[in-house]
C-alpha positions as CSV (number, residue, x, y, z in Angstrom):
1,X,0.0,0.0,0.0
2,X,1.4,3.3,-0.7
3,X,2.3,5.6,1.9
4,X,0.1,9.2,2.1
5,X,3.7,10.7,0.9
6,X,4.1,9.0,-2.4
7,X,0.7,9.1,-3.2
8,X,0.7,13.1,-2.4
9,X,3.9,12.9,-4.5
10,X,1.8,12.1,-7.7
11,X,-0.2,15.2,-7.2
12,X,1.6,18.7,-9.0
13,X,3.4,20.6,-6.4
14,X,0.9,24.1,-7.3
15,X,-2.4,21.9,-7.2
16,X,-1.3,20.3,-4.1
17,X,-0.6,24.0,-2.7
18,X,-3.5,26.0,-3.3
19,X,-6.9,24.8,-5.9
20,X,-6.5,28.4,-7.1
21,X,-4.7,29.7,-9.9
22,X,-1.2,30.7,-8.5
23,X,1.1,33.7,-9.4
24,X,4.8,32.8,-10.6
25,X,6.0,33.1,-6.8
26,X,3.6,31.2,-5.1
27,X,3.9,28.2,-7.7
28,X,8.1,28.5,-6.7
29,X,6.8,28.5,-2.7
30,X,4.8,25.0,-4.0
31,X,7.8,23.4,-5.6
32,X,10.3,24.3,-3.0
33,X,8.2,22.8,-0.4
34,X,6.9,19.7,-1.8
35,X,10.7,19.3,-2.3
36,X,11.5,19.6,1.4
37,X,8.3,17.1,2.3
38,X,9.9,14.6,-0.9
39,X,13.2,14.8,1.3
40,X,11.5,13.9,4.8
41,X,12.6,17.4,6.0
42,X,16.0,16.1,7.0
43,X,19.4,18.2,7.8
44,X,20.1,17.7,4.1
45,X,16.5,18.8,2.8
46,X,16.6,22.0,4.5
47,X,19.8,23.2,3.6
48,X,18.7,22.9,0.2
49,X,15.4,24.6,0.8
50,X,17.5,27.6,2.0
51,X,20.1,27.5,-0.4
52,X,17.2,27.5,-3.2
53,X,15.5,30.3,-0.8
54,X,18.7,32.5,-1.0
55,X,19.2,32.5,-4.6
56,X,16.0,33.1,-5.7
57,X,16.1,36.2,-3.4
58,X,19.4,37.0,-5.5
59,X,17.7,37.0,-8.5
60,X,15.0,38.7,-7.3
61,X,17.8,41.7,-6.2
62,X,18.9,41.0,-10.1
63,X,15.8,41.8,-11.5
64,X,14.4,44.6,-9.3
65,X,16.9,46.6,-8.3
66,X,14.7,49.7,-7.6
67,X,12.6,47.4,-5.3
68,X,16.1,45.9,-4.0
69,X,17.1,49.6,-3.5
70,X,13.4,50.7,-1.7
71,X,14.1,48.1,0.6
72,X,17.5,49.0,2.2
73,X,16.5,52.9,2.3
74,X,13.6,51.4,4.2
75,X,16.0,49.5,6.6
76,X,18.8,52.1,6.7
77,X,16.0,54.7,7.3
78,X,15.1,52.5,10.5
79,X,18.2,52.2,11.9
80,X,18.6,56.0,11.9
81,X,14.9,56.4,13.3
82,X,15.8,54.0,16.1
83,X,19.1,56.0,17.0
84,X,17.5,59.3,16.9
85,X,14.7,57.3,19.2
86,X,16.7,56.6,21.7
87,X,18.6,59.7,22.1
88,X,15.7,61.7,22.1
89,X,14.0,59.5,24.9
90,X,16.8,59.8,27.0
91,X,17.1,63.3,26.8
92,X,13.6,64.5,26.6
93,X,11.9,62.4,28.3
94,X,14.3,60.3,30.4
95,X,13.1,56.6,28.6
96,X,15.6,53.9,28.3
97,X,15.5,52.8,24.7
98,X,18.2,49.8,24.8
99,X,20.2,50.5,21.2
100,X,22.0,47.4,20.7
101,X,19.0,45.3,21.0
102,X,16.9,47.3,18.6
103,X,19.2,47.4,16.2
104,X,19.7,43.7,16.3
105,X,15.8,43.3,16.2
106,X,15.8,46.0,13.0
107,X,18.7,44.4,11.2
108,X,16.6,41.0,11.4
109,X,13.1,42.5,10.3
110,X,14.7,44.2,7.4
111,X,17.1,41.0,7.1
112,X,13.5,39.2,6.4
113,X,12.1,41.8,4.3
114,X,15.3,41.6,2.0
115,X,14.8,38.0,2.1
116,X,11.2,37.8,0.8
117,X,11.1,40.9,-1.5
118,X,9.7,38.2,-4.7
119,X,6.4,38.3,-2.6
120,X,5.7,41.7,-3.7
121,X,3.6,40.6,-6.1
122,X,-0.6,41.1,-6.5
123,X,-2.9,38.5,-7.2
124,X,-3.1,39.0,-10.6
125,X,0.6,37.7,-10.3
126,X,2.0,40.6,-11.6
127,X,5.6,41.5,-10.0
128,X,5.3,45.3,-7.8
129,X,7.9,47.4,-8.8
130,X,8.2,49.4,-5.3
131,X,7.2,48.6,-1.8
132,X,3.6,49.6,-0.5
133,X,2.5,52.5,1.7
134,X,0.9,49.4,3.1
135,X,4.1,47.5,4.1
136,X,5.7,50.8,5.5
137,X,3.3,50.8,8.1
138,X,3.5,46.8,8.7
139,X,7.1,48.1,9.1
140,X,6.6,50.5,11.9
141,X,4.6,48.3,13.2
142,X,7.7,45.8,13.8
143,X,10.1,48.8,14.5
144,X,7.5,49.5,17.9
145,X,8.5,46.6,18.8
146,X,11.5,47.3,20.7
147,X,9.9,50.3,22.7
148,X,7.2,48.2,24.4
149,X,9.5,46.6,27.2
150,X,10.9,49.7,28.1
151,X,7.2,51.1,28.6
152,X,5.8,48.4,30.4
153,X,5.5,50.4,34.0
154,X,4.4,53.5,32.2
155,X,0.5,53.8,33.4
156,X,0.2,56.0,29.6
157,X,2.9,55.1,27.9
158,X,2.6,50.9,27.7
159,X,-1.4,51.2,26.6
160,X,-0.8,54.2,24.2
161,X,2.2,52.3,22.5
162,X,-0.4,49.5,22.1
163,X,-3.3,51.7,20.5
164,X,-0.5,53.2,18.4
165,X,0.4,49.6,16.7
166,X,-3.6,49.0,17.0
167,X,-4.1,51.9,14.7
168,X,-1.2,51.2,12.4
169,X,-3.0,47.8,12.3
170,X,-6.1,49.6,10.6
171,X,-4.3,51.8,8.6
172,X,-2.1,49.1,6.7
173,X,-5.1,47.3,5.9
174,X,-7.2,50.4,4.9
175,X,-3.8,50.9,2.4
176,X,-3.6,47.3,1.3
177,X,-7.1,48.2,-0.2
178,X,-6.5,51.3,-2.0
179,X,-3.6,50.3,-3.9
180,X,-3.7,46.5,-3.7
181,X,-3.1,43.9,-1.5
182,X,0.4,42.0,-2.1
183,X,1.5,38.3,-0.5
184,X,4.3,40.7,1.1
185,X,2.3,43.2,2.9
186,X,-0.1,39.9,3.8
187,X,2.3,38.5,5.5
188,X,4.7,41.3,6.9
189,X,0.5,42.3,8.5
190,X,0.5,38.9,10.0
191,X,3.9,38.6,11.6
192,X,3.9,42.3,12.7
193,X,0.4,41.3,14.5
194,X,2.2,38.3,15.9
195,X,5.2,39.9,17.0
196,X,3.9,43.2,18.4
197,X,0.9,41.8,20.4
198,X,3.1,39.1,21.7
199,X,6.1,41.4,23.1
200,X,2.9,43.8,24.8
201,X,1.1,41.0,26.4
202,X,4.7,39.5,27.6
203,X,5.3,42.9,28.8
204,X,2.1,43.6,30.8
205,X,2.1,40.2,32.4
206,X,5.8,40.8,33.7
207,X,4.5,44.0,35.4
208,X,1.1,42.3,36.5
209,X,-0.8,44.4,34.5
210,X,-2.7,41.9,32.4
211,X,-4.5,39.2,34.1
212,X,-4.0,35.3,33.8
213,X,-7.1,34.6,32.1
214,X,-6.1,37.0,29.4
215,X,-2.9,36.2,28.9
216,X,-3.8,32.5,28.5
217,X,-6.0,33.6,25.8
218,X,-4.1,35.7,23.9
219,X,-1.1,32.8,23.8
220,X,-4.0,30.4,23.2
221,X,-5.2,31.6,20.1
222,X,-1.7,32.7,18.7
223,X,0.0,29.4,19.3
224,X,-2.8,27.7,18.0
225,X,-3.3,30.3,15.0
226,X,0.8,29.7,14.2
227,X,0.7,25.5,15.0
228,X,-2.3,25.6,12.0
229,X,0.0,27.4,9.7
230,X,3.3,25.7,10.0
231,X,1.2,22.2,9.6
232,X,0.0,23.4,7.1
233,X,3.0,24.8,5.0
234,X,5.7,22.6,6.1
235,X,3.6,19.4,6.9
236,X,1.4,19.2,4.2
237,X,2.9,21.7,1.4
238,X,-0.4,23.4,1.3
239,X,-0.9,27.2,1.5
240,X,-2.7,28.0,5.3
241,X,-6.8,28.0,4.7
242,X,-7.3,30.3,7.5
243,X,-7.3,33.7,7.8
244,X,-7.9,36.1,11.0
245,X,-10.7,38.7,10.4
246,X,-9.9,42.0,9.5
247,X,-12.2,43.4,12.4
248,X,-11.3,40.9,14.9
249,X,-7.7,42.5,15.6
250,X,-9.7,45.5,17.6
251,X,-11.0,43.7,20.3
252,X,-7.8,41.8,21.1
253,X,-5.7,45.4,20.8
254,X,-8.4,47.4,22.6
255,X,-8.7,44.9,25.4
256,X,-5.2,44.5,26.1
257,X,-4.8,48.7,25.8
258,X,-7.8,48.9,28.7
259,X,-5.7,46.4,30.9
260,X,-2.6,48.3,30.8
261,X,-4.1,51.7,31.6
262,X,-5.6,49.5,34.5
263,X,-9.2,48.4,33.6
264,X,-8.3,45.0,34.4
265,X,-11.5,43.4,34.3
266,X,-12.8,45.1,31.5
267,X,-10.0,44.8,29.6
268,X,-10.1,41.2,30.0
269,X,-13.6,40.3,29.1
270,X,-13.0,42.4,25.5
271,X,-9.7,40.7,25.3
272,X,-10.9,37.2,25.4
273,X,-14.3,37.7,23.1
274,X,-11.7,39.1,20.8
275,X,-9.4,36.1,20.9
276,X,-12.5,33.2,20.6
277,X,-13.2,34.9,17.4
278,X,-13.3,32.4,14.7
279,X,-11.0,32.9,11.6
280,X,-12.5,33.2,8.1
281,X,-12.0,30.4,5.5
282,X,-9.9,31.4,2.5
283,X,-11.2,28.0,0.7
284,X,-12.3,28.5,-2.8
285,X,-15.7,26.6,-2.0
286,X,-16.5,28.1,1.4
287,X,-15.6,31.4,2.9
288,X,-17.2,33.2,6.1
289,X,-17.8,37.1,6.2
């Protein structure tokens, strides 16, 4: 009998990824990953998923240099902003930025920026020549990052930070609409959701400012959100059929803001109705609105 590997093997890599018609970069994701399942995801298989990962992020450099170009303005630009940051906080308004530590966690957001720039591509599968307004706020969204710990026993400046990234939130998507959403700025969304929410809720339960309940929520429905996804992509080759809802995020970001500035309880009931939110289906045959 054949095992559910060789007979997913006979199935082509970009049918076995998504039912839908795929742009040039998604059907390259397909291949590359049904590669790394063929090779039972060994030492060996993955070094040659990153190798192949690297150079086609060469070429994409090659071939877009303007875009190439966008994208370390974008990361230099960050860098500076983070400098000036913390200079200013110290001097005006006596906050600890940590520099070293920022600019490790900057040099690795742009790092992955740099390394997924063939993603900038709309669903038409037609390649963007330049970087979104879109994914410039995503971006910001990550650079925040880094100023949440040191805010964390600010009564305003811990919740403020986190309506701040809430907004940003709205306003990338609001963007993505008006001029088109991109795999990129899709993704940079997600993972800037991921990261900054994460980093605030660490931070407010370190300074008891968020209560159990919530917190087990929010780690709840991230870890699960991020186990579905993985499975999905690196166990099964397929592209993730889930997607969070575009108005779900302001529960979860309003109810851990009200926490922070000390509505505890409050905060925590919006908090976890915004985290048992179901995703939406992004199935061709069944979606939820």
């Amino acid at each position: 009998m054949c095992s559910e590997l060789d007979r997913t093997q006979a199935i082509p890599a970009a049918q076995r990824y998504s039912p839908r018609l795929l742009t040039e970069g998604e059907r390259w994701t397909a291949e590359a990953l049904l590669e790394l399942r063929r090779g039972r995801y060994r030492r060996r298989a993955w070094r040659r998923f990153l190798r192949s990962s690297l150079e086609r992020s060469r070429a994409v450099r090659r071939s877009r240099p303007l875009l190439a170009r966008q994208g370390r303005r974008w990361g230099a630009g960050g860098a500076l902003a983070w400098l000036v940051a913390c200079r200013a906080g110290r001097e005006i308004v006596g906050l600890e930025l940590r520099v070293l530590p920022g600019l490790a966690w900057w040099v690795a957001v742009w790092q992955m920026l740099d390394w997924h720039l063939g993603m900038a591509e709309g669903g038409d599968g037609q390649p963007r020549a330049r970087l979104s307004p879109g994914d410039a706020v995503s971006l910001a969204r990550f650079w925040l990052v880094p100023t949440v710990p040191a805010l964390a026993r600010s009564s305003i400046g811990l919740p403020a930070v986190i309506v701040v990234g809430g907004a940003s939130d709205w306003l990338d998507g609001a963007l993505a609409r008006r001029h088109g959403r991109t795999r990129l700025g899709r993704d940079l969304d997600t993972t800037a959701d991921l990261a900054f929410l994460g980093i605030a809720a660490i931070s407010a339960r370190a300074t008891g400012r968020i209560t159990p309940l919530g917190i087990s929520a929010l780690a709840g429905r991230y870890t699960i959100g991020v186990a579905l996804a993985l499975g999905a992509v690196f166990g099964r080759a397929r592209r993730p059929a889930i997607r969070a809802r575009p108005w779900g995020a302001l529960p979860r970001t309003a109810g851990l803001a009200m926490c922070t500035a000390g509505l505890r309880r409050t905060g925590t009931a919006v908090l976890v109705f915004g985290c048992v939110i179901p995703p939406r289906s992004t199935a061709p045959w069944r979606s939820w609105v």
